[in-house]
VMD Tcl script that draws the C-alpha trace (Angstrom):
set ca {
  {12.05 -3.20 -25.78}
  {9.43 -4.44 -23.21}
  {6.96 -2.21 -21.75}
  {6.32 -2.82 -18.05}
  {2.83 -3.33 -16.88}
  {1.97 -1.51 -13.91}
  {1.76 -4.00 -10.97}
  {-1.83 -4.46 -9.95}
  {-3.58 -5.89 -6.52}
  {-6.75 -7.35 -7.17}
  {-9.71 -5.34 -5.92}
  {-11.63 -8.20 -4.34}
  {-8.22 -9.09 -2.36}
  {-8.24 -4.89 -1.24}
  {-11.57 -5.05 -0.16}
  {-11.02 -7.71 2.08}
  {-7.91 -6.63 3.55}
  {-7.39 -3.91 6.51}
  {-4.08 -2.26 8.11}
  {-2.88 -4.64 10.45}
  {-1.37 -1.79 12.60}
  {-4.07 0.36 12.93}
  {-7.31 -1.97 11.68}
  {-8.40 0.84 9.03}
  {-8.52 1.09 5.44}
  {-5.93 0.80 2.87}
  {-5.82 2.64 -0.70}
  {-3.42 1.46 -3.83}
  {-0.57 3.91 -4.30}
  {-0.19 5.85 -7.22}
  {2.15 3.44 -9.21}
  {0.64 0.11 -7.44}
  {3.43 -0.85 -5.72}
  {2.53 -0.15 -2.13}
  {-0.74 0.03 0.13}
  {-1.21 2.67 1.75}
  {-2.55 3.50 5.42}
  {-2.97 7.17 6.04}
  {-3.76 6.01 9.63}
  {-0.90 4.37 10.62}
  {1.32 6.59 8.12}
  {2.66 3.66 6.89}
  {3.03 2.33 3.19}
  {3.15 -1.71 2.80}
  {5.00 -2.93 -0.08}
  {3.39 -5.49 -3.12}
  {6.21 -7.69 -4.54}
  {4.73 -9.57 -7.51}
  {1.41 -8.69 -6.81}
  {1.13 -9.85 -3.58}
  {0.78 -7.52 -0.33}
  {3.27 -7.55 2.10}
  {1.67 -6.76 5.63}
  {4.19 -7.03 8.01}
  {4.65 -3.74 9.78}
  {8.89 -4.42 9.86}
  {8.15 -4.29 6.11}
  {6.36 -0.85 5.49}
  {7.69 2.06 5.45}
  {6.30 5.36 7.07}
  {4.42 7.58 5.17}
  {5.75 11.55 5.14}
  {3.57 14.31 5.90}
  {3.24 15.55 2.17}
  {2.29 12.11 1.11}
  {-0.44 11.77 4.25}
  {-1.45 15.33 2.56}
  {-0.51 17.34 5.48}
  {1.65 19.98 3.59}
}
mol new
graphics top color blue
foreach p $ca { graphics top sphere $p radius 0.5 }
foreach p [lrange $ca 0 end-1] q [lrange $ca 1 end] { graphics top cylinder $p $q radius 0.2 }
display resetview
């Protein structure tokens, strides 16, 4: 059986990249597969490693994962 590697987004790629929605900062989901931007509650998917920042393509963010429980 093959173990599957967590996907990964390179750090100097995050570093250089910014919500295109709201212009603020993005952090790596817990399980790498999505960018997160707490400001524009929104949650931009990585397909093969590679961010996708179209805003048609995110999906919002809920309040428990913004941390507003």
């Amino acid at each position: 059986m093959a173990h599957r590697r967590k996907p990964t987004t390179d750090p100097l790629l995050l570093s250089t990249l910014i919500c295109p929605v709201s212009g603020g900062p993005l952090e790596v989901s817990a399980d790498g597969a999505e960018l997160l931007s707490r400001s524009a509650r929104l949650a931009f998917p990585v397909r093969d490693g590679i961010p996708v920042m179209i805003a048609g393509e995110a999906r919002a963010l809920t309040d428990k994962e913004i941390g507003k429980a």
